[in-house]
Structures are given as C-alpha cells and as structure tokens.
MDAnalysis code that builds the backbone (N, CA, C; Angstrom):
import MDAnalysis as mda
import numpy as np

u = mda.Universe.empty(666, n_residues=222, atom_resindex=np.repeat(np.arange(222), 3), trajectory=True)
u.add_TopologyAttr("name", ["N", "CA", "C"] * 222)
u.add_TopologyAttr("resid", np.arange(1, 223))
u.add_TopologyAttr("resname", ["UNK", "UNK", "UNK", "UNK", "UNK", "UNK", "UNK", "UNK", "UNK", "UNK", "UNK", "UNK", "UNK", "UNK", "UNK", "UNK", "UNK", "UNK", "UNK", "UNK", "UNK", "UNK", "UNK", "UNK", "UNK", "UNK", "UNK", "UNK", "UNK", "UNK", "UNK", "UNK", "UNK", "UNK", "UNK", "UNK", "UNK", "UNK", "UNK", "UNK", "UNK", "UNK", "UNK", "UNK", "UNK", "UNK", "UNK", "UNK", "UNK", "UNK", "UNK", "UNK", "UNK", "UNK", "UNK", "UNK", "UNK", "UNK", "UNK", "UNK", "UNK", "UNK", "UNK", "UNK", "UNK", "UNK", "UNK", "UNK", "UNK", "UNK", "UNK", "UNK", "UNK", "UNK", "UNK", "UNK", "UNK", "UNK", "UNK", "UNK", "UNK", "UNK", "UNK", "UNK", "UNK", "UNK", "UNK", "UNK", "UNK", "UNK", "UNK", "UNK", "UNK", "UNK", "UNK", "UNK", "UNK", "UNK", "UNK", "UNK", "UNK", "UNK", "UNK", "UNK", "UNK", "UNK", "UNK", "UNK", "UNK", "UNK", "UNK", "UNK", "UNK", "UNK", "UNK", "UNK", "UNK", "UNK", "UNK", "UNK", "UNK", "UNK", "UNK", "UNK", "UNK", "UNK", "UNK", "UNK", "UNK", "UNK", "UNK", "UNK", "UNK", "UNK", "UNK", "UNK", "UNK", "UNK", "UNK", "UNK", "UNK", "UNK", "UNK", "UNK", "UNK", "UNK", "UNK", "UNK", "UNK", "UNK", "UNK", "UNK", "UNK", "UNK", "UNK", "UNK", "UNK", "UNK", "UNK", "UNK", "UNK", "UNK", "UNK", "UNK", "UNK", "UNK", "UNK", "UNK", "UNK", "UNK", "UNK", "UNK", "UNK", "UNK", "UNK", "UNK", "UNK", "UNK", "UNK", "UNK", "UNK", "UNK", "UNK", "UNK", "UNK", "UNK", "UNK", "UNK", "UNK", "UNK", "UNK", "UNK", "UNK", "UNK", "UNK", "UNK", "UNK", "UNK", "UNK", "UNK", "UNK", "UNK", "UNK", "UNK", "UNK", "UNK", "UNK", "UNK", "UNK", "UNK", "UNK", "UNK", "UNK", "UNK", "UNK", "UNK", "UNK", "UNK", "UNK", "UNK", "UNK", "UNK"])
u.atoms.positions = np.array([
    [21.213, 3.285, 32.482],
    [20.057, 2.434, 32.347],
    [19.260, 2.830, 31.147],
    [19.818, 2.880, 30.245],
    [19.094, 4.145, 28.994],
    [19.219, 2.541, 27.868],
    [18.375, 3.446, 27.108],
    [18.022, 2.429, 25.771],
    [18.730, 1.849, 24.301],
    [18.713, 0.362, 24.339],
    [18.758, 0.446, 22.755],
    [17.538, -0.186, 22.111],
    [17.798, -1.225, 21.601],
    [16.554, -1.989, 20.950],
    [16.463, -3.548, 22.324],
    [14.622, -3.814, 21.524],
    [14.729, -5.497, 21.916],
    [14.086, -6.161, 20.810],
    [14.620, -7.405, 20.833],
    [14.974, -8.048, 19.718],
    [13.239, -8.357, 19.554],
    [13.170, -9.333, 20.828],
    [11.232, -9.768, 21.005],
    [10.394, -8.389, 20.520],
    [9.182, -9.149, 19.481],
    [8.321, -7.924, 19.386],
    [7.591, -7.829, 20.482],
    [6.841, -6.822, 20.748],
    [5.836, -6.668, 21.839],
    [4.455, -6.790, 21.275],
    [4.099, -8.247, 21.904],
    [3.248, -8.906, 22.246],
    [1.495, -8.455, 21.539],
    [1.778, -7.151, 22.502],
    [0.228, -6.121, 22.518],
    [0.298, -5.453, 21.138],
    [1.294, -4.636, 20.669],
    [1.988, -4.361, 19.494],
    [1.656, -5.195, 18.456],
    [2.125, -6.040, 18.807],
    [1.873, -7.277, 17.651],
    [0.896, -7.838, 16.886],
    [-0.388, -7.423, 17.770],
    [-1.598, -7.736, 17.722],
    [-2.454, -7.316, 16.472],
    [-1.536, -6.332, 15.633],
    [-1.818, -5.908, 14.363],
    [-1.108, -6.513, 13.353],
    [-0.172, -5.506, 12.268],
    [0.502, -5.842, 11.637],
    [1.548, -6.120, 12.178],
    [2.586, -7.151, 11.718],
    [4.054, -7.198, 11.955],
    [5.037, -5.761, 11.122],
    [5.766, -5.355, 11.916],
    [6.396, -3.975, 11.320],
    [7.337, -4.546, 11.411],
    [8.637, -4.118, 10.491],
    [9.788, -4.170, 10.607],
    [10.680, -3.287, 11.783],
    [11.748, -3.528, 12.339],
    [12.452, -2.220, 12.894],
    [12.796, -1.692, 12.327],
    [13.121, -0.340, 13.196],
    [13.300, 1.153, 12.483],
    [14.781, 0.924, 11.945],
    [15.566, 1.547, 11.097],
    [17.113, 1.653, 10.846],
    [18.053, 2.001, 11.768],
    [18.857, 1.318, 12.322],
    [20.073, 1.784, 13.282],
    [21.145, 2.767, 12.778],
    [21.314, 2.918, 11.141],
    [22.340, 3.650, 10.346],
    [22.325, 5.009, 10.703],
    [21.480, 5.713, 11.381],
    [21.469, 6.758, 11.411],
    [20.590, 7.305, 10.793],
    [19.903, 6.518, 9.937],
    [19.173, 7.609, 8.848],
    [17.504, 7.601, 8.965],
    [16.773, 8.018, 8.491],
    [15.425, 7.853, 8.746],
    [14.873, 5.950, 8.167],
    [13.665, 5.818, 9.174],
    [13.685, 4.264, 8.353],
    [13.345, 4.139, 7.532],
    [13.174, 3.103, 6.485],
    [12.462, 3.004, 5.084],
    [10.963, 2.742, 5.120],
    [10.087, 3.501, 4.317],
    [9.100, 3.004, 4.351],
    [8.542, 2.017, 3.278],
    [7.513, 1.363, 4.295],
    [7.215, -0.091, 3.630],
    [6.679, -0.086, 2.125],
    [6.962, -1.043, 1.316],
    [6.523, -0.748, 0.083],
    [5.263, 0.076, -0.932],
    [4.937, 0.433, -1.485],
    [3.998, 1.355, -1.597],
    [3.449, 2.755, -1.039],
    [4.291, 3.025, -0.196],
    [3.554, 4.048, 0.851],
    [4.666, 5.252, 0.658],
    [4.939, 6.368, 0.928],
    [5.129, 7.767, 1.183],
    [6.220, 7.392, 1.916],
    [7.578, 8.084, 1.427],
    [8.802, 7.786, 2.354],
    [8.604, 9.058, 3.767],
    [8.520, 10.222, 2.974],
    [8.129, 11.316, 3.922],
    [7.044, 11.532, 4.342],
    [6.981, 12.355, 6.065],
    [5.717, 12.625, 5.882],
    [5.081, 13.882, 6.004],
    [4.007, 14.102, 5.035],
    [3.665, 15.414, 4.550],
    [2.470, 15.981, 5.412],
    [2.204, 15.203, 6.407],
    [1.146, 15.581, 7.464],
    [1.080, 17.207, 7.839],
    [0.807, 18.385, 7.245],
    [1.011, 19.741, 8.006],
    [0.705, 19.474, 9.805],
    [-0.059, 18.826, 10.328],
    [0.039, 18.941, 11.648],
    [0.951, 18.529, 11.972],
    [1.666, 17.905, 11.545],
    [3.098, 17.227, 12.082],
    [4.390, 17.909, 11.880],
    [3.989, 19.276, 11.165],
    [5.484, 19.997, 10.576],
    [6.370, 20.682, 11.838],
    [4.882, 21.415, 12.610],
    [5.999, 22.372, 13.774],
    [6.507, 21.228, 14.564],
    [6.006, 19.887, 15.391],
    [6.466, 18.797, 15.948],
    [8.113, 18.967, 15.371],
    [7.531, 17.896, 13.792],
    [8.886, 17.576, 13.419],
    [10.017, 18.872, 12.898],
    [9.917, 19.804, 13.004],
    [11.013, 21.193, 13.433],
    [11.738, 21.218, 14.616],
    [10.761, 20.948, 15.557],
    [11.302, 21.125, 16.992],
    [11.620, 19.995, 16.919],
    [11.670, 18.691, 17.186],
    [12.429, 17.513, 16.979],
    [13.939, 17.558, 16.270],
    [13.300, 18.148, 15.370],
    [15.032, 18.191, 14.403],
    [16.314, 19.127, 15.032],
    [15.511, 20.254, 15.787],
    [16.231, 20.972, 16.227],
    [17.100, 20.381, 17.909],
    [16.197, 19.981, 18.379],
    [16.715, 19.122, 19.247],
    [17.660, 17.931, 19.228],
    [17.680, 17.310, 17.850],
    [18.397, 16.458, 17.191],
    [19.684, 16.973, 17.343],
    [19.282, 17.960, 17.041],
    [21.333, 18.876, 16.131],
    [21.429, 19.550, 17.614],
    [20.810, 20.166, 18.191],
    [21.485, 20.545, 19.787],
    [21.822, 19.194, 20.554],
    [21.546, 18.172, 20.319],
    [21.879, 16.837, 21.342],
    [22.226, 15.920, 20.271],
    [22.863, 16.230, 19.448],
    [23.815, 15.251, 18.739],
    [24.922, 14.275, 19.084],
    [25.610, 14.718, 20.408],
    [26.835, 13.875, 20.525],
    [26.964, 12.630, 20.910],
    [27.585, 12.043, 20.220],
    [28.167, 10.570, 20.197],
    [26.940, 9.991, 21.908],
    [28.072, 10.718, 23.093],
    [27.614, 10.256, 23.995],
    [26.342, 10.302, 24.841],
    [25.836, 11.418, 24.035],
    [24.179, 11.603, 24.417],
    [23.329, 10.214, 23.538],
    [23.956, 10.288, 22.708],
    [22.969, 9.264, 21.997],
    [23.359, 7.492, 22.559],
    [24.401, 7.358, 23.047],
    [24.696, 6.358, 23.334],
    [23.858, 6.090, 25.083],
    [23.527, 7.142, 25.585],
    [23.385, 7.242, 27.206],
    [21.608, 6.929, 26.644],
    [20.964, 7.282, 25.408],
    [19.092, 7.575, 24.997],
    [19.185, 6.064, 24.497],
    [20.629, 5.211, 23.852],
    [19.864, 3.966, 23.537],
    [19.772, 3.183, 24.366],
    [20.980, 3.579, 25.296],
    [20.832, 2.815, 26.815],
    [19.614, 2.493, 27.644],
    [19.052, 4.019, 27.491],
    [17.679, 4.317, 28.074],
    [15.960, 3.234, 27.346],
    [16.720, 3.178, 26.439],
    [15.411, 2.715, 25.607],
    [15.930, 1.386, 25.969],
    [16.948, 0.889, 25.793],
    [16.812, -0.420, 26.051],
    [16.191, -0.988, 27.613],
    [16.609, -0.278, 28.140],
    [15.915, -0.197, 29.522],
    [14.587, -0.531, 29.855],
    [13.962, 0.608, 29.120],
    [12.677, 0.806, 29.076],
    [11.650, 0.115, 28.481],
    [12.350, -0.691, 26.991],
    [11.545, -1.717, 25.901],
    [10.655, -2.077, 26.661],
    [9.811, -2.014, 26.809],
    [8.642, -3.008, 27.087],
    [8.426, -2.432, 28.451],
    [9.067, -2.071, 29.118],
    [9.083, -1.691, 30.144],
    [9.973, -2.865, 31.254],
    [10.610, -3.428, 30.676],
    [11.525, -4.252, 31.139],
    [12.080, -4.478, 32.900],
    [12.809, -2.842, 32.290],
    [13.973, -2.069, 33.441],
    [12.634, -2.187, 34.484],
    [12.005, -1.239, 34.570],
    [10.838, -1.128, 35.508],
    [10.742, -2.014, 36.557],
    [10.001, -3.176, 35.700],
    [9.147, -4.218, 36.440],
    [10.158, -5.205, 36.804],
    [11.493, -5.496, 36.398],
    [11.985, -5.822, 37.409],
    [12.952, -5.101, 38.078],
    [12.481, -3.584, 38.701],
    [12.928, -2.901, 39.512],
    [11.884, -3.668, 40.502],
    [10.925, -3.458, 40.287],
    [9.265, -3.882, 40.808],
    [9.521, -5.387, 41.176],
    [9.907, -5.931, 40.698],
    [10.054, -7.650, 41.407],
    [11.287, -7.413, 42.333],
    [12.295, -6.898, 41.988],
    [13.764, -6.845, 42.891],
    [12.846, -6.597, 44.521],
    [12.180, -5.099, 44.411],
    [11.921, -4.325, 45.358],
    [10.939, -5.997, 46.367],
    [9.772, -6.151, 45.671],
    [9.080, -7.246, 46.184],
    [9.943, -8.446, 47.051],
    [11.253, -8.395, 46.574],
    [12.236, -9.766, 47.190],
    [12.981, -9.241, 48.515],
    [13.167, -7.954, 48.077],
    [14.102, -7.366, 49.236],
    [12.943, -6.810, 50.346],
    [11.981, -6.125, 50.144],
    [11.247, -5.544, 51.004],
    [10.041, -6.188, 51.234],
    [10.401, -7.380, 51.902],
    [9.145, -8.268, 52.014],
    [8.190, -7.664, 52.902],
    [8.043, -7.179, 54.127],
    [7.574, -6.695, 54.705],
    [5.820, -6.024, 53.539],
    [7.219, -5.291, 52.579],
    [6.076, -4.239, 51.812],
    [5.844, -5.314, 50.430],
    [5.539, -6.167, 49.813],
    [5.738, -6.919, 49.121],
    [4.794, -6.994, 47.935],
    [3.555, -7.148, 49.460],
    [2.185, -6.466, 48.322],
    [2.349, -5.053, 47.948],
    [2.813, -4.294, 48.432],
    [2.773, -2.903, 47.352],
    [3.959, -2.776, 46.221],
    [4.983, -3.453, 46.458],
    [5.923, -3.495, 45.245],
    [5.659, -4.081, 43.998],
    [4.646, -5.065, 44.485],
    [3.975, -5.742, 43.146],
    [3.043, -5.481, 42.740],
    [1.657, -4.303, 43.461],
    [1.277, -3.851, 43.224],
    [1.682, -2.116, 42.272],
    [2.760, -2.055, 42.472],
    [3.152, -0.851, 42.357],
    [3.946, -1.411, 40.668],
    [4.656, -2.411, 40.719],
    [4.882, -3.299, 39.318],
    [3.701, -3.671, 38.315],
    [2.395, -3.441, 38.855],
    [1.604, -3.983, 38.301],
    [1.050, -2.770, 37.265],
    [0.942, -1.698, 38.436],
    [0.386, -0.382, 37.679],
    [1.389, -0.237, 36.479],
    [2.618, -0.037, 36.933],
    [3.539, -0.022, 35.387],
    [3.813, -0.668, 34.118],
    [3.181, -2.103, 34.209],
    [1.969, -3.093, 33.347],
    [1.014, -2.435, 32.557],
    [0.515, -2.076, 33.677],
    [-1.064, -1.472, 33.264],
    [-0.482, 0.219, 32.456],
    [0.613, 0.589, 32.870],
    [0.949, 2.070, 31.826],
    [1.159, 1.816, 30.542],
    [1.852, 0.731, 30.619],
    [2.730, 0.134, 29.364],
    [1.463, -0.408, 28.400],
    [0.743, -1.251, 29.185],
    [-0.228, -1.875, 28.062],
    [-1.510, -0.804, 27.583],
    [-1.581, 0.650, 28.865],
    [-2.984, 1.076, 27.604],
    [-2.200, 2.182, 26.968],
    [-0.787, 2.261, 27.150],
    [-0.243, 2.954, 26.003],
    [-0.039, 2.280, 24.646],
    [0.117, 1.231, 24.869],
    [0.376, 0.036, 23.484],
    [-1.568, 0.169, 22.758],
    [-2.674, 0.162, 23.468],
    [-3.960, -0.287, 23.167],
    [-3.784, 1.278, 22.967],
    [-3.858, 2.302, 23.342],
    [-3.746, 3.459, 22.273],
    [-3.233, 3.777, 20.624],
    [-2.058, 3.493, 21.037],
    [-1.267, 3.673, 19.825],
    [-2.492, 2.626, 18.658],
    [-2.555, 1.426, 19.204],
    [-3.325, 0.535, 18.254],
    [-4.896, 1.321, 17.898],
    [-5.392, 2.171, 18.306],
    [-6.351, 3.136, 18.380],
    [-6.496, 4.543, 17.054],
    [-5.280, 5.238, 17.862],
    [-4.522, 6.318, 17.218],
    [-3.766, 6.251, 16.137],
    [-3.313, 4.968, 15.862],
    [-2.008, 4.934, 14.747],
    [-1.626, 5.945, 14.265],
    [-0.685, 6.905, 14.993],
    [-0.088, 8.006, 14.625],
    [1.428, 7.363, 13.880],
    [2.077, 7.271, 12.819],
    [3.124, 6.870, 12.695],
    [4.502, 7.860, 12.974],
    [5.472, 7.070, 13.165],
    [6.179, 7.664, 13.940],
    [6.900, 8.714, 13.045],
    [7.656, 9.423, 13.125],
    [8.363, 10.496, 12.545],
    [9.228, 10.218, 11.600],
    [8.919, 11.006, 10.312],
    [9.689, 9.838, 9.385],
    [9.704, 11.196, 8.289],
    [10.768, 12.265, 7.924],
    [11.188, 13.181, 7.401],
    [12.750, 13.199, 7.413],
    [13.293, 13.934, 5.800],
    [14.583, 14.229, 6.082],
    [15.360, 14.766, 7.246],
    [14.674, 15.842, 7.796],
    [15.460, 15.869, 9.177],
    [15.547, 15.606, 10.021],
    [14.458, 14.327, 10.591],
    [14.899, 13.124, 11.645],
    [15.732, 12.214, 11.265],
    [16.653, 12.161, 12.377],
    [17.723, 11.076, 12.237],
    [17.077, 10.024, 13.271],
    [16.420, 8.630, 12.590],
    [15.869, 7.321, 13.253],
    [17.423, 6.977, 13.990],
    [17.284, 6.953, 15.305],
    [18.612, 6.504, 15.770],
    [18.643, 5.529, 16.852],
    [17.506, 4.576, 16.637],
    [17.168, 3.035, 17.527],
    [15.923, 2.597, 17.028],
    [15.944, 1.413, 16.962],
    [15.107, 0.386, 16.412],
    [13.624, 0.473, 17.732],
    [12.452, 0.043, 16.787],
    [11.222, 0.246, 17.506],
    [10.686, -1.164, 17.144],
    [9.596, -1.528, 18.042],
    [8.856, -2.939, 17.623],
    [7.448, -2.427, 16.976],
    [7.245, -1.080, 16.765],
    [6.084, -0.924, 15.408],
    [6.396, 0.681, 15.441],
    [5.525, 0.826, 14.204],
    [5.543, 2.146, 13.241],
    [4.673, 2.743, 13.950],
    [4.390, 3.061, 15.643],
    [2.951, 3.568, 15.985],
    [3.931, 4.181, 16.610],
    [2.966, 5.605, 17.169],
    [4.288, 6.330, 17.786],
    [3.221, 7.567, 18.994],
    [2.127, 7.696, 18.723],
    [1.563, 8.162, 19.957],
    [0.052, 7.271, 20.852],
    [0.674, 7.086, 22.429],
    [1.797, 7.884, 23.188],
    [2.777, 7.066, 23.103],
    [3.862, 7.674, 23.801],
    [5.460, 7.419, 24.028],
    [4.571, 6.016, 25.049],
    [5.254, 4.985, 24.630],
    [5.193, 3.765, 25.958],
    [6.218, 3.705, 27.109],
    [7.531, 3.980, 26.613],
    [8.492, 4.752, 27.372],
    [7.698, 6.211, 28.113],
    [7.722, 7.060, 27.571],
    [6.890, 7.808, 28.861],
    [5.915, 7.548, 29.373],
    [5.281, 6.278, 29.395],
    [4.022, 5.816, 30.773],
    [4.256, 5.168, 30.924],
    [5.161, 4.326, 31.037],
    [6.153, 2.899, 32.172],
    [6.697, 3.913, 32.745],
    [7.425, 4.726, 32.281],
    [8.736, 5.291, 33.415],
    [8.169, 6.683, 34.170],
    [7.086, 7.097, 33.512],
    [6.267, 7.977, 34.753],
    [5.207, 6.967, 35.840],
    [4.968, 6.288, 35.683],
    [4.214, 5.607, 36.111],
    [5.558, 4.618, 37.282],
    [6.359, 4.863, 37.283],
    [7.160, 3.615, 37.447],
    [7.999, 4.998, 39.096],
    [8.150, 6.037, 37.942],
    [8.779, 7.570, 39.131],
    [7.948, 7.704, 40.544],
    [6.463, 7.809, 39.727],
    [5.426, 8.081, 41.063],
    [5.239, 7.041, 41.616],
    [5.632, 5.688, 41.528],
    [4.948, 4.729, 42.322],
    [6.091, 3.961, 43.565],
    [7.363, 4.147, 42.518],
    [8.542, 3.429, 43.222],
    [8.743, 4.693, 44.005],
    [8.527, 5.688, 43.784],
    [9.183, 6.680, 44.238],
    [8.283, 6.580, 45.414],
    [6.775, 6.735, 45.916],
    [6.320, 6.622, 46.998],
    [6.732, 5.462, 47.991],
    [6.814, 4.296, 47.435],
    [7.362, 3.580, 48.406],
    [8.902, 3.516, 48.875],
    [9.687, 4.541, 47.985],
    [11.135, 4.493, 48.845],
    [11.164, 6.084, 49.609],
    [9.946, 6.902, 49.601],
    [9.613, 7.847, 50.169],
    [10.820, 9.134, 49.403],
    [10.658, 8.880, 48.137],
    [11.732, 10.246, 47.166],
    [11.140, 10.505, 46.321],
    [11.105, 11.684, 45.941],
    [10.309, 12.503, 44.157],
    [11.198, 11.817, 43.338],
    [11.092, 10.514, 43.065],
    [11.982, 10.484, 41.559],
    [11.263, 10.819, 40.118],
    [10.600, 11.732, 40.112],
    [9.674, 12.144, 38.917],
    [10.855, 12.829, 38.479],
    [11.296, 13.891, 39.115],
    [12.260, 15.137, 38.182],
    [13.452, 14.520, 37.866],
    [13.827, 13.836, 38.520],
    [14.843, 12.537, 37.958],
    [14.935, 11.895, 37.076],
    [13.738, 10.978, 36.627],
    [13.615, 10.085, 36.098],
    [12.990, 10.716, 34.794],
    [11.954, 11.234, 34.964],
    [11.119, 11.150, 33.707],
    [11.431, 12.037, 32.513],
    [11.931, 12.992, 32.828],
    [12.616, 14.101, 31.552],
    [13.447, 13.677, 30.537],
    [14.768, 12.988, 31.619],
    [15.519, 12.290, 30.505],
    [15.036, 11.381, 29.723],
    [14.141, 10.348, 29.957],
    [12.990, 9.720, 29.977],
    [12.607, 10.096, 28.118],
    [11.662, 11.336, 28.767],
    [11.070, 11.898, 27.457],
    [12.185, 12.390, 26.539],
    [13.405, 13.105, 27.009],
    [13.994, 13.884, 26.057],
    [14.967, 12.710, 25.176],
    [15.104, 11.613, 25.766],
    [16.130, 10.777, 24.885],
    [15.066, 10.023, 23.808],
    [13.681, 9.873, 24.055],
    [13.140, 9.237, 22.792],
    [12.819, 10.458, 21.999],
    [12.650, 11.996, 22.136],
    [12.981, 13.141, 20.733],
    [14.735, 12.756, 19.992],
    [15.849, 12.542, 21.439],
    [17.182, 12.648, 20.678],
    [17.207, 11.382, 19.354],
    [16.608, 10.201, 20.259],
    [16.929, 9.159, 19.132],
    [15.452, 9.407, 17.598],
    [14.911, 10.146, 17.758],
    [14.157, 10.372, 16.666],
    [12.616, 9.719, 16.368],
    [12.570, 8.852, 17.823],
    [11.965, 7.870, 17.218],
    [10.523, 8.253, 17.733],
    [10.059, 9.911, 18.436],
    [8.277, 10.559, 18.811],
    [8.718, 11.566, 19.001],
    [6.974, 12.209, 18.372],
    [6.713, 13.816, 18.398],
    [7.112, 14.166, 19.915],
    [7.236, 15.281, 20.269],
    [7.035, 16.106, 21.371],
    [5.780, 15.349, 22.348],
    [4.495, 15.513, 21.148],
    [3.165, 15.245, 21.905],
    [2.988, 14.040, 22.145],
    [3.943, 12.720, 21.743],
    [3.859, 11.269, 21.971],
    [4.246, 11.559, 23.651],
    [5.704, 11.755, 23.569],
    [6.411, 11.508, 25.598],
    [5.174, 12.235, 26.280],
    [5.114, 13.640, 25.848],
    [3.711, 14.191, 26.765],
    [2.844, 13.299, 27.233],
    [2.072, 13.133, 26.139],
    [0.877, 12.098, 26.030],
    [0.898, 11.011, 26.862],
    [1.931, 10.567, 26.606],
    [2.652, 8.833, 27.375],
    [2.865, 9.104, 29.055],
    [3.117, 10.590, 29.280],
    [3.908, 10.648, 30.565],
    [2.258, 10.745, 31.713],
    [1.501, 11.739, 30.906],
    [0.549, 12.134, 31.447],
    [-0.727, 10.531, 31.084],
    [-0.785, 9.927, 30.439],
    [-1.145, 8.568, 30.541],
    [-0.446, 7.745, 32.014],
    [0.900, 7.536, 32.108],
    [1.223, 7.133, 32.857],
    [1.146, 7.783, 34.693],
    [1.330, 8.724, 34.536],
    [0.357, 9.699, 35.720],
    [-0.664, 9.448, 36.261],
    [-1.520, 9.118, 34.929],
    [-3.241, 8.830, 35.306],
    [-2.778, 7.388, 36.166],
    [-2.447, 6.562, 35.366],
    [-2.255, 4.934, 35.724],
    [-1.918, 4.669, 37.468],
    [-0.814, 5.535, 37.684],
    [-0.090, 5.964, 39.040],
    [-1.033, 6.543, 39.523],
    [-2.216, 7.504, 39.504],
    [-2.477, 7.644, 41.000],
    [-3.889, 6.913, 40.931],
    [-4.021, 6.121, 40.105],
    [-5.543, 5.050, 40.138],
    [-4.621, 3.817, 40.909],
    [-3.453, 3.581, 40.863],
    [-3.417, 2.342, 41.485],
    [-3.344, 2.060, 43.196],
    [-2.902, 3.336, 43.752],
    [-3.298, 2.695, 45.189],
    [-4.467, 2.572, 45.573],
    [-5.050, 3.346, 44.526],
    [-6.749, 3.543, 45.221],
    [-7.328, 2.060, 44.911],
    [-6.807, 1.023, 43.944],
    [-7.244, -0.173, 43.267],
    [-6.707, -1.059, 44.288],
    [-5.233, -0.550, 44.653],
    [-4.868, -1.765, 46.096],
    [-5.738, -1.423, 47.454],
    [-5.990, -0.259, 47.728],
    [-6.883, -0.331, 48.655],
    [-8.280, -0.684, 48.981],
    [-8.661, -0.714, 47.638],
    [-10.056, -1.670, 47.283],
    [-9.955, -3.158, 47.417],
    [-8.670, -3.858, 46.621],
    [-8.253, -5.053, 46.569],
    [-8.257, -5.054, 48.243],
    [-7.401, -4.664, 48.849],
    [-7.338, -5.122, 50.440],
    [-8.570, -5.002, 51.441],
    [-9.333, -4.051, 50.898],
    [-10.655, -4.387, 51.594],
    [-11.620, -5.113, 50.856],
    [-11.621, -5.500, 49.857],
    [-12.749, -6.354, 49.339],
    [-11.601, -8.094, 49.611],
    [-10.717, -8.589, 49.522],
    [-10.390, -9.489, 49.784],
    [-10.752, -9.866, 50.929],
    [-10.186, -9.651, 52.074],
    [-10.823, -10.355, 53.283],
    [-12.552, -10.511, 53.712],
    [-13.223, -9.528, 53.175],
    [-14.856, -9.817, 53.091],
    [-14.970, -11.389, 52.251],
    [-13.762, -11.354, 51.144],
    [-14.231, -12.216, 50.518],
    [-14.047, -13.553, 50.942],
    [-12.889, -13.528, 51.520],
    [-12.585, -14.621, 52.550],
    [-13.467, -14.941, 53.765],
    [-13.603, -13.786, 53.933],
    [-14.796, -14.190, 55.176],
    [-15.940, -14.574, 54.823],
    [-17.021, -13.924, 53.863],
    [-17.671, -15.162, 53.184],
    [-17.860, -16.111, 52.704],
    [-16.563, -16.754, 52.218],
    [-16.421, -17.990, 51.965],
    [-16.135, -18.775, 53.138],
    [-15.668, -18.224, 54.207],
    [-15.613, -19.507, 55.267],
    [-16.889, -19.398, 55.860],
    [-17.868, -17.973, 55.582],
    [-19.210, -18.453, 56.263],
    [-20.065, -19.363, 55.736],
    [-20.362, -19.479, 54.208],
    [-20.436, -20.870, 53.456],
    [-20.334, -22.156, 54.170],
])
C-alpha cells in the first residue's frame, strides 16, 4: 500500500504557487528558474547527512519500489479515507465513528498542507539526495504523509481495538527519508501534528453527539 505519485495537484497546496513535480530519474529535482539548485541552508546540513545516509543504507531496488507504493497510497491521503468510508459501509452499526474517525484524517492532512503554506520549508534539494517520487509542491515541513497516516493508526486503530501505530507509522516516516523527498524533522513534525489531530477528535464527536440532540430538541420546542 506504499507510494508513488498523483497526477491531481492538491487542492490546499495549490492555493499558492503552481510547482512543478519533483524528477522521477533518480536525481535531485531541478530548480525553478532563477533560484539556487542546491541548498546551502547550514540548518539543513546535519538533516540532509542523515538523509543521505539513509539513502545509501536503503537503496534497493525493492525498498524503493515498496516507499513509492507507500506514497502513492498516502497522496493526499487517499489510501486512508477510503479505508474510512470502506469501514463506514461495512460497520454500520459504528458508522458515525468511522466517518468521524475519516474526518479527523481530513483534518491531519489539511493543517499539515496550511502549515507547510505557513513554514515554506523547501524540500531537500542537495547532491546527495536522490529525489525518488514526484511531489504536488516544493513545501516540505510537516510530512502530510506523516499526519494522515498517524492520525489514520490512532483512530482506525481504536475502533478495530489494535495498536496499529508501530505498524503503520514508521514505515510511514522512513519511506518519505528513502524516496528523498523530507528532512527527518518534516515525518516528526507531521506524525506528532497528526497525533494532536487524533486525540482532539473523539473529544469533538462527543461534543457533536451531545450538542446535536439538544439541538434537535430545541427546534421541535419552537
């Protein structure tokens, strides 16, 4: 269920400049006309070390093929939310919390996108990153992939009653360092964003379920 590219830009993303995608060749992407191919950021040097190094320890063919899988998955948060609608069809019973629980992973995805548009950290872009999957912008902290799919661990995971955090979310983070495309501190950032998102949302459905029926009931006292 791992990543490659999606073709659609994202929406929230979009809301700025139009970016090109990153290079699939393997090589770092090009930067846009006028601007700095490398980047000379010193806060960004130990990041992009440890990135590179992780690069060349998880180089093989099939690791990288299993991280574009992952990303494709994840684009937008895709895979997720309709894990989150499937669950809603099959487990009617629980229906409101599957879509509630789809919703929070919405809500990871989009204030990681309204960050990045904040932060504009650009993404990693030095000789020894190898860009190895296409992105829908040049913004790169937090990981949006790590707060859909943490956000997506703690929430699905409570309602099928399993920790899929240690499961899910590592590979998660470690395949967007393999494909090149965020610092260390982006997946962090993104995962622990998506964390926050996950444990504000039952507390938001349990508000929703008690302020709805008051509200109903005042309107039929009307």
């Amino acid at each position: 269920m791992l990543l490659g590219t999606c073709s659609c830009p994202d929406l929230l993303e979009a809301s700025g400049v139009a970016e090109p995608l990153a290079a699939h060749n393997g090589t770092t992407a090009a930067a846009p006309t006028g601007t700095t191919a490398i980047d000379h950021d010193p806060s960004r040097a130990a990041e992009t070390r440890l990135l590179g190094a992780v690069q060349r320890r998880l180089h093989a063919p099939a690791v990288v093929r299993v991280a574009r899988g992952m990303s494709l998955f994840g684009e937008h948060a895709a895979g997720w939310l309709a894990i989150g609608v499937l669950g809603a069809a099959v487990d009617r019973p629980r229906r409101r919390d599957w879509l509630y629980a789809a919703g929070g992973v919405a809500v990871a995805h989009g204030a990681s996108i309204a960050v990045k548009r904040v932060v504009r950290r650009p993404r990693p872009n030095d000789p020894a990153v190898q860009v190895l999957v296409g992105t829908p912008s040049r913004l790169s902290f937090p990981s949006s992939h790590a707060s859909s799919t943490t956000a997506a661990a703690v929430l699905f995971g409570a309602l099928l009653g399993r920790r899929l955090t240690p499961a899910l979310v590592p590979p998660m983070l470690l395949s967007r360092l393999v494909l090149g495309v965020h610092f260390p501190t982006d997946v962090l950032a993104g995962s622990a964003l998506g964390a926050t998102v996950a444990a504000l949302t039952p507390r938001l459905a349990r508000w929703r379920r008690t302020v709805a029926p008051d509200a109903v009931e005042g309107s039929a006292e009307r």
